[in-house]
Wavefront OBJ file of the C-alpha trace (Angstrom):
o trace
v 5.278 -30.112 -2.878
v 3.717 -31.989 -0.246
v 6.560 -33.750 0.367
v 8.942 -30.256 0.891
v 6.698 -29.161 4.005
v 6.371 -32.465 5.525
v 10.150 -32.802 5.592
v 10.194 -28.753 6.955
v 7.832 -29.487 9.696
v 9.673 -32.251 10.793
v 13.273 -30.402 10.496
v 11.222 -27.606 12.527
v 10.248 -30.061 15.212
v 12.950 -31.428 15.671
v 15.692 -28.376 15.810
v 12.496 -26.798 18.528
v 12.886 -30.241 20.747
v 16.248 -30.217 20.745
v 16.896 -25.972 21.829
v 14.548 -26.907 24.964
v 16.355 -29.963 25.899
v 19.502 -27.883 25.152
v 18.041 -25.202 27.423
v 16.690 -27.010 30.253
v 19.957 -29.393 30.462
v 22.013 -25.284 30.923
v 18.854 -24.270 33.559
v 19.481 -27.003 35.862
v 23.392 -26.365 36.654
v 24.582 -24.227 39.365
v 27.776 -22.234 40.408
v 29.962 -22.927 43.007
v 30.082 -25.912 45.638
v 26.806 -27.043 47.804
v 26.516 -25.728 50.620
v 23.584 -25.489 53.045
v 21.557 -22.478 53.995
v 21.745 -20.339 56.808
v 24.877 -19.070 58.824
v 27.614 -21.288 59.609
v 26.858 -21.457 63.463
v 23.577 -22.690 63.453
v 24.276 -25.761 60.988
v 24.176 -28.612 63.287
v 24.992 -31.336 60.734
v 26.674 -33.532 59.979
v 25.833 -34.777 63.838
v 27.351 -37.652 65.659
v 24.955 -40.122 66.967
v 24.867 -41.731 70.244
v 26.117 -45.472 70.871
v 23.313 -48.097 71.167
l 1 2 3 4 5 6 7 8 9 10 11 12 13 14 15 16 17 18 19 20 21 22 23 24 25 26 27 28 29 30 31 32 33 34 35 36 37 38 39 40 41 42 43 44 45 46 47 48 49 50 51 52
């Protein structure tokens, strides 16, 4: 008997660990391409530097 809810707890734990590594893996995507904040004219980079 002791034996049965061993194995469950275990079976538990591990189907629980692998839902929230499941779940944060989906959390950390997002739609659509980069691109950076704020309106197009005041984006200054990519800049050119000056020669040395």
């Amino acid at each position: 008997m002791a034996r049965k809810t061993w194995r469950n707890r275990v079976k538990t734990l591990l189907l629980v660990s692998m839902a929230v590594m499941a779940l944060s893996l989906t959390a950390c995507g997002k739609k659509g391409a980069p691109h950076a904040p704020g309106p197009a004219q005041d984006i200054t980079y990519p800049g050119t530097y000056p020669p040395e």
